[in-house]
N, C-alpha and C positions, 0 to 999 in steps of 0.2 A: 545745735541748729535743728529747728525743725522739720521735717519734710513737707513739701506743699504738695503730694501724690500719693496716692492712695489707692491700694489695690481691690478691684470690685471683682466677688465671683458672679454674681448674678442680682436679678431684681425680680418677685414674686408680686404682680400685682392683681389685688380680689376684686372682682367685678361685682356691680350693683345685684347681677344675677347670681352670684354667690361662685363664680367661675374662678381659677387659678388661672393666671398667665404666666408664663415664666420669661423674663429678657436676660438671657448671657449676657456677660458683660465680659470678665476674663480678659483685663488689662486694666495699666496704672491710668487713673483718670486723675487732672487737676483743675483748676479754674482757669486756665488761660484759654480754655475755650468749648462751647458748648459740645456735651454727648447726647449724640443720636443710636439709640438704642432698636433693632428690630425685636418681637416675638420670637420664641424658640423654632415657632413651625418654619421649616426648609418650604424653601422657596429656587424654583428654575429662574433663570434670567428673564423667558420671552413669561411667564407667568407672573410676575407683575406688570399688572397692568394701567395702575396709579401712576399718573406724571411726578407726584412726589417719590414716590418706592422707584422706579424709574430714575429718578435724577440722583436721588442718593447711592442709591446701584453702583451707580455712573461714577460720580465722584467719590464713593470709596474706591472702587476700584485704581483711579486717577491716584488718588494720595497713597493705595499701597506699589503700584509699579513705581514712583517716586520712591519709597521706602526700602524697596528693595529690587535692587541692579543686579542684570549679571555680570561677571568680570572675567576676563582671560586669564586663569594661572600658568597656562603652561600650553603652549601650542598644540593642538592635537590631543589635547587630553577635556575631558567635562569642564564646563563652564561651573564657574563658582559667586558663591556673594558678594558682593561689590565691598562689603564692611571686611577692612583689614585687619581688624586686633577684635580682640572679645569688648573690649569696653566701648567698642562703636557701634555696636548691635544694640538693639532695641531692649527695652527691660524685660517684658514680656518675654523674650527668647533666650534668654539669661538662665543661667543656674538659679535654684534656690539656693538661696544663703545654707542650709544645709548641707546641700549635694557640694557648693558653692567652697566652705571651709573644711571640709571632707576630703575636698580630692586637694584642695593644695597641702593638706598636712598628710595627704598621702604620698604624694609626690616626691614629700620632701624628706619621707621619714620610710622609703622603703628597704635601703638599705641597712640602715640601724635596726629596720624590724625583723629582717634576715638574717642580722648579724655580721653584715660584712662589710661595714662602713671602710675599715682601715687596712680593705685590700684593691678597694677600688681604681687605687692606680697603679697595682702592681703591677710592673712589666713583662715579669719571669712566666714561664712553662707551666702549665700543671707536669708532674711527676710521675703520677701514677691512681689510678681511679680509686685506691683506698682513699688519700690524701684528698681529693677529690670531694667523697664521701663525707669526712670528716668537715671538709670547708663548708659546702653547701649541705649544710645539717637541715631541710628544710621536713619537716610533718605534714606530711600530707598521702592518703590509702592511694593517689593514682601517681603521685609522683615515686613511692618507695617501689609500685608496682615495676615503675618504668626504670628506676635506679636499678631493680634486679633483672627484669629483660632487655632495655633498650640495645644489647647489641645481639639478641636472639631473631631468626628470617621469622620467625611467626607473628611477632610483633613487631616488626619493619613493614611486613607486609597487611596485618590488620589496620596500621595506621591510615591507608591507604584510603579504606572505610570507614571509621569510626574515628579517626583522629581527628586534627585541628584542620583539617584538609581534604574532607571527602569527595572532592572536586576533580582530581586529575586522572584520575585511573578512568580509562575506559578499554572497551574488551579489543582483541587484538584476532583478526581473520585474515593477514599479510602483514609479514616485516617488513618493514621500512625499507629502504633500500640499502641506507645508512647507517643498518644495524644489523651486519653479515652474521646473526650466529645458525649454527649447525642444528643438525641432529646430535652431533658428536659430543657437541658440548654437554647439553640438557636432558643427554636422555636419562642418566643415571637419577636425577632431579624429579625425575617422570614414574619412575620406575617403569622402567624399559618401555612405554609407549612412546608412539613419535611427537615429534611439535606437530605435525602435519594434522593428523591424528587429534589431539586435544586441542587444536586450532577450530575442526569442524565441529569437535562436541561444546564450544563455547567455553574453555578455560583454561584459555591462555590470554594476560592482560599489561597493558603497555601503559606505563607512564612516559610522556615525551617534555623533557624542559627545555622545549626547540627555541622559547621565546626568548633564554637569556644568551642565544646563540650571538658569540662574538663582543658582548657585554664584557667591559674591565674595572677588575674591582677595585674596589676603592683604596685611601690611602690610610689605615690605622695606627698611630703613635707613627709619624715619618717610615711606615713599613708597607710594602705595596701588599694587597690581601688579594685573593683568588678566586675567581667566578668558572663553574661549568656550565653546559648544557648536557645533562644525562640523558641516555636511554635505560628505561627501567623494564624488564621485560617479566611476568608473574604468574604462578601458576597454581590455578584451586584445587586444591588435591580431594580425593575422595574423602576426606575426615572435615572439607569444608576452609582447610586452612589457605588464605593466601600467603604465599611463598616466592621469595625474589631467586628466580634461577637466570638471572644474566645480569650486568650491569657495567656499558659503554659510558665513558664522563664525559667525554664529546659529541658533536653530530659528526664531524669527518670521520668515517672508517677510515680505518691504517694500520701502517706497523707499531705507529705511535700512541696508539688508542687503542689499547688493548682492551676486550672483553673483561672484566673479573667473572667469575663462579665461587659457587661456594663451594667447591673443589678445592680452590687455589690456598694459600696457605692462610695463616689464620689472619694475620696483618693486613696481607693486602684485600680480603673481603670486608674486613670492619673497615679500610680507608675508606674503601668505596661506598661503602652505606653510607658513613661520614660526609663525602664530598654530595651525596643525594640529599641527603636530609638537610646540606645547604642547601641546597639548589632548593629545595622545599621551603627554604625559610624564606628565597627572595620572592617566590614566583605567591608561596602563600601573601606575606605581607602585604604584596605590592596591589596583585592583581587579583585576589580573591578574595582580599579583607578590605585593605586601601579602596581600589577602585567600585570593587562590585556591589559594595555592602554602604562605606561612608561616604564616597562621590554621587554614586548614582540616589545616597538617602539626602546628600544635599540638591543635588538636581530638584527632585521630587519636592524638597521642601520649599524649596524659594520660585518655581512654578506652579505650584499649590497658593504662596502667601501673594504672589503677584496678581494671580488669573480666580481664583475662587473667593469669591465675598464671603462672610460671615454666615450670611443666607442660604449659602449655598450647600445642597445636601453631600457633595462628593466634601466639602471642606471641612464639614460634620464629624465625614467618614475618618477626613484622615489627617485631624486635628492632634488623635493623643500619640499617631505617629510620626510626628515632627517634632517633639518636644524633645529638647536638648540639642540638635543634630546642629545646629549653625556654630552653635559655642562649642563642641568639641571636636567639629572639625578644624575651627578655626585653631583651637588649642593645638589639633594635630600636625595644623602646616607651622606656625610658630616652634612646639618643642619637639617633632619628632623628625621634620622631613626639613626644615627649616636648617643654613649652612653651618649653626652651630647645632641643630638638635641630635636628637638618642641615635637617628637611623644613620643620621649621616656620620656620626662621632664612633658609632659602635657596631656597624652590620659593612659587609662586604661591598653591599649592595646598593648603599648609601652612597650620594653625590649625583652625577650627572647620570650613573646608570640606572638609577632610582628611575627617572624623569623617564632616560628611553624605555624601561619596562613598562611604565604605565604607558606612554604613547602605542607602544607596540600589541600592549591590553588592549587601549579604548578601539584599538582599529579592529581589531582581530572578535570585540562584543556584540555576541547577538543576540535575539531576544530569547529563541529556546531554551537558550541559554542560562537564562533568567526565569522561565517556567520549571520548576522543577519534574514534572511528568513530562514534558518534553525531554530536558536533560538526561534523564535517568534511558530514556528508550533510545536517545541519542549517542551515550557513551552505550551501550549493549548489557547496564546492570540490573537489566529487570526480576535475573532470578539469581545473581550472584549471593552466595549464604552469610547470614550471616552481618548483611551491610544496612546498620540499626539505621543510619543516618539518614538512607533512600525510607524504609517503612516508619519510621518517626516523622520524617518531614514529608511523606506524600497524605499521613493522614490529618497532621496540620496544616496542607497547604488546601484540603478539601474542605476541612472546619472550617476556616478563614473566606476558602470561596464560597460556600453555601450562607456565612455572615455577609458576604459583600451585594451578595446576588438578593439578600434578602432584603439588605437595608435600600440600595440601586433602582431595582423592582418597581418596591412603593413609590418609586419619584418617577422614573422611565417607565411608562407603559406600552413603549415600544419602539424600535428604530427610528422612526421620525422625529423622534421627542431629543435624541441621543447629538441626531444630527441639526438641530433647530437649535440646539443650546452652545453660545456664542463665546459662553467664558472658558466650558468644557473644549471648546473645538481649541482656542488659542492656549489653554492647559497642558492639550497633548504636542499640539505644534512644537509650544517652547521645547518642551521636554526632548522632541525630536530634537530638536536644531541645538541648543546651547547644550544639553547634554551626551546627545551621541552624535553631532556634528553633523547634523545630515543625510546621514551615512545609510543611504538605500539599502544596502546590503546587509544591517544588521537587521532588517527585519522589523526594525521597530514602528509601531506603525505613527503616521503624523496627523491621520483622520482616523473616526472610528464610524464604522457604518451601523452598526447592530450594537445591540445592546451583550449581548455576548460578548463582542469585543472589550466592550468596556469592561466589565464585570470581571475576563480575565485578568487585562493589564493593572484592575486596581489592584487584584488579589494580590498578583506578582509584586507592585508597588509595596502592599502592607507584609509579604511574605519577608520581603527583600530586607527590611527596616525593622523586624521582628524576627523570625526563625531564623533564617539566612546569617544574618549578624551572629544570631546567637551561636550559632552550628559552629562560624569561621573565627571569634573573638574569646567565647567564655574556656576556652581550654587553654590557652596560649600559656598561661602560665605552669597548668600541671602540666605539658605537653614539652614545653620548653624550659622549665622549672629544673632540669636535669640535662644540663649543658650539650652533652653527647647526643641528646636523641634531636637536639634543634639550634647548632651552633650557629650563631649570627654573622659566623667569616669563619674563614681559614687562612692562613699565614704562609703554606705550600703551594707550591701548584700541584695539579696530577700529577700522579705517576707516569710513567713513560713504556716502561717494561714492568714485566710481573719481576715476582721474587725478593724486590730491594726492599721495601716496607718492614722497618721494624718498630720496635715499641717505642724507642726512640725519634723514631720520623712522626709515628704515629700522633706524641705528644706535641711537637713539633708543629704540627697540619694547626689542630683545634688553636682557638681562641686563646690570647694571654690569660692570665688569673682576670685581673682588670676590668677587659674586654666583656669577659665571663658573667663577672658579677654585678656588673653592671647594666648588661642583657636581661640576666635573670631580675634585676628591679624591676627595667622596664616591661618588662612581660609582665610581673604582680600587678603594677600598678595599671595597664590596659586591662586586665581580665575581673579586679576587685571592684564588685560591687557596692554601690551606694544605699544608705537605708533610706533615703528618699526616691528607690526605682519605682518604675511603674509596671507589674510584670502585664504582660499579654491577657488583655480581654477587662483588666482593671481602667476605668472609665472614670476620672475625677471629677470630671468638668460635665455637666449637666447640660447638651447641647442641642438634645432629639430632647421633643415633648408630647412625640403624638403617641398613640397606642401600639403600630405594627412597629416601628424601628425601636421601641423599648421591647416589644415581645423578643425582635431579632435577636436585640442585646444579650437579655437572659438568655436566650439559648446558644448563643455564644459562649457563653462565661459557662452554662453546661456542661457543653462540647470540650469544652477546653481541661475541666476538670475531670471529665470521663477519661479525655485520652494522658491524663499524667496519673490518672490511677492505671490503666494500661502499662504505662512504661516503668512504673513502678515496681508494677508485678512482672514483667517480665525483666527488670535488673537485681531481682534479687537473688538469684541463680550466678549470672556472671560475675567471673572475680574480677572484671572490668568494667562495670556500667557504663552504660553511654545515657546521659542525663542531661545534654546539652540542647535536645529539644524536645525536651520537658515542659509545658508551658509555664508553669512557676520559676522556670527559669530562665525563659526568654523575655526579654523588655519588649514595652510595644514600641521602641524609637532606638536608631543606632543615639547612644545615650554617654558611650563609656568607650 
């Protein structure tokens, strides 16, 4: 059968005067009804001023908020697209057929390509970390890294900075209250100085996993699985290294909730790393990959495709960073979070606690939050050593603003212009209201008075959808590729009292075989890139035609390649690289 659609990238039309026009086109056109075509040049709403360019404005905009709804997934959490399956989305917003037969024969082919099709529903124990070794035979220079360290404090404690995770650790100037330890404990950790003491010189540092406080985990093969909340307490030592010198698996202080140290015997300190690097896998998942990175990159994309005409310069802007994001989100409520999908089937965390951690996120989401120079001055890690993830991503996220400010500029010539423009003002409203519910408190703002304003939150916007994804997604598989350093459940609860932990409990705790390798698919197949990506600052679709917003572009794409020759040179030294925000390796769109 034929197709009656046909996909147009653009139309170049030569004037009597010898001029180039250029009309985007960039979707499937057919004959069942006429196409209206603008010019390339970006246009403001109140700036046309033609009753025709005016009605068309109009009524584009009309057929796209018809095109696309917001819908309630889940109470208290971001609004989502009204299209429930991939194949109800528009073509346009669709996989290429490339990316399109890629990811389903990846899907379906990750465990055969591990090797471990015919242990996927083994019930039994792993036995012993040779054995281990031998199953997950997997190649790869960060994963064999982390099969030989992953239960050493120097890299428990780096992951902190440089992992799949750079997000939780912030600096520590009073304990908790809920997290009674000593001097007595730590000092030997310190080499004889006090906490008191390395508290004021700025290194001493707290992870808190307060949000999965009281959370029950889920039910794996009819077996009930085990959720904490840690207190993770850390300390930079003079050589730079972070170091875990305490670790509570509850928030109640008690008899029952005892401190570990790395004191204590050798069992019951690998449990307790163990039971953290859960707690790491839910709070990452859920709330710092799921919510912060793919909800909030669908927010942005379905009040972008609702409120910004074709015309429009911010849509220009932030065109190649929405590409893909509706279809793999949608893929991901369907097979991962979905009541028969990977999360719910194979993580602790998965089922209804899944749902209360993201509600317990979106409340607790602010916008600093979301600015990474805010973040970084906010957690206290402006000079902690060593933490690639803050000086990689702060001089990306300057790249990108000095891009935003440049292309913005040429069209806003100043606050009045910012607040005169009518599709921009209901842009950010939505984004308020259906994405962060309102919610005064996060900060977020729902007007923009200044052009500054805007300029940041785009930056943030294109940050979030590009580095941010890239920083909390592209490692998940070497990070988690080696079962122990990022168990998707445990099968024990805590410990109660020190001492009883043995190799045998130990085995016991972690994941079945099954459970295991079946985790480790699903991690390959989130973090394995497609050869139809688009990386960061690559621009297919021909959309600016004037002079200054192509100069921006080039020096963009510059920028970008200056600073991955930078981080180049600076990982070639480490027997660790951190590559993750590298710009050749960040997509401009959460994609994957």
């Amino acid at each position: 059968m034929v197709s009656k659609q046909w996909f147009c990238d653009k139309f170049t039309v030569k004037t009597p005067e010898g001029d180039d026009i250029l009309f985007p086109c960039y979707c499937w056109i057919g004959c069942e009804k006429a196409l209206v075509l603008r010019p390339a040049k970006a246009t403001l709403d109140f700036q046309d001023t033609h009753p025709k360019l005016q009605s068309h404005r109009a009524n584009q905009l009309r057929e796209l908020r018809e095109l696309y709804r917001w819908r309630i997934y889940e109470e208290g959490t971001p609004e989502v697209v009204h299209y429930k399956t991939v194949q109800e989305l528009p073509a346009e917003l669709r996989f290429s057929f490339t990316k399109e037969t890629e990811f389903i024969y990846t899907a379906g082919t990750q465990l055969g390509f591990l090797g471990l099709t015919g242990l996927s529903i083994c019930p039994f124990s792993w036995t012993c970390i040779d054995y281990m070794r031998k199953v997950i035979a997997i190649k790869n220079n960060t994963i064999d890294y982390i099969k030989d360290n992953w239960d050493k404090d120097e890299f428990f404690g780096s992951q902190y900075l440089n992992g799949v995770n750079p997000m939780l650790i912030q600096r520590c100037s009073k304990l908790p209250k809920n997290f009674p330890v000593t001097e007595e404990m730590v000092k030997d950790s310190m080499g004889g100085c006090t906490l008191e003491q390395e508290m004021m010189r700025g290194n001493i540092f707290l992870a808190d996993y307060k949000m999965l406080h009281g959370l029950v985990g889920n039910v794996i093969h009819k077996k009930q699985q085990y959720l904490t909340a840690p207190l993770v307490l850390l300390y930079s030592n003079p050589n730079g290294k972070l170091l875990p010198i305490a670790i509570q698996l509850n928030q109640e202080a008690g008899a029952e909730n005892p401190i570990f140290l790395p004191s204590d015997s050798d069992w019951d300190w690998k449990l307790a790393k163990i039971f953290v690097r859960n707690a790491e896998f839910g709070v990452h998942e859920v709330d710092y990959h799921l919510l912060r990175t793919h909800l909030l990159a669908e927010v942005f994309t379905v009040a972008t495709l609702r409120n910004l005409p074709p015309p429009h310069p911010l849509y220009k802007l932030l065109f190649p960073h929405i590409r893909y994001t509706l279809q793999i989100n949608s893929m991901a409520r369907s097979q991962l979070i979905s009541p028969k999908g990977a999360i719910t089937t194979y993580a602790g965390i998965g089922g209804p606690s899944l749902i209360e951690l993201m509600k317990r996120a979106t409340a607790t989401l602010t916008y600093s939050s979301l600015c990474l120079p805010d973040n970084i001055k906010e957690r206290g890690l402006e000079t902690v050593p060593n933490y690639y993830y803050r000086d990689d991503g702060l001089k990306l996220w300057n790249i990108i603003n000095k891009y935003v400010e440049g292309i913005l500029t040429h069209y806003y010539q100043c606050g009045a212009h910012v607040q005169k423009d009518a599709e921009l003002c209901e842009w950010i409203r939505e984004i308020h209201t259906h994405g962060f519910l309102g919610n005064k408190h996060s900060g977020i703002p729902s007007s923009f008075q200044t052009l500054a304003e805007l300029v940041k939150f785009v930056t943030m916007v294109i940050f979030t959808a590009s580095g941010q994804h890239a920083a909390v997604n592209n490692g998940q598989y070497e990070y988690g590729g080696w079962m122990p350093n990022y168990p998707t459940t445990l099968r024990k609860p805590p410990p109660t009292v020190k001492g009883q932990t043995t190799e045998c409990v130990f085995f016991e705790t972690l994941p079945d075989i099954g459970t295991t390798v079946n985790g480790v698919g699903v991690l390959r197949l989130l973090s394995k890139e497609s050869t139809d990506r688009h990386p960061l600052g690559y621009l297919p679709e021909d959309l600016f035609h004037e002079d200054v917003p192509l100069r921006v572009i080039a020096d963009f794409q510059s920028d970008l390649k200056e600073l991955s020759e930078l981080i180049e040179k600076r990982n070639k030294p480490l027997v660790l690289p951190y590559t993750y925000l590298d710009p050749k390796n960040v997509d401009n769109s959460v994609a994957i």
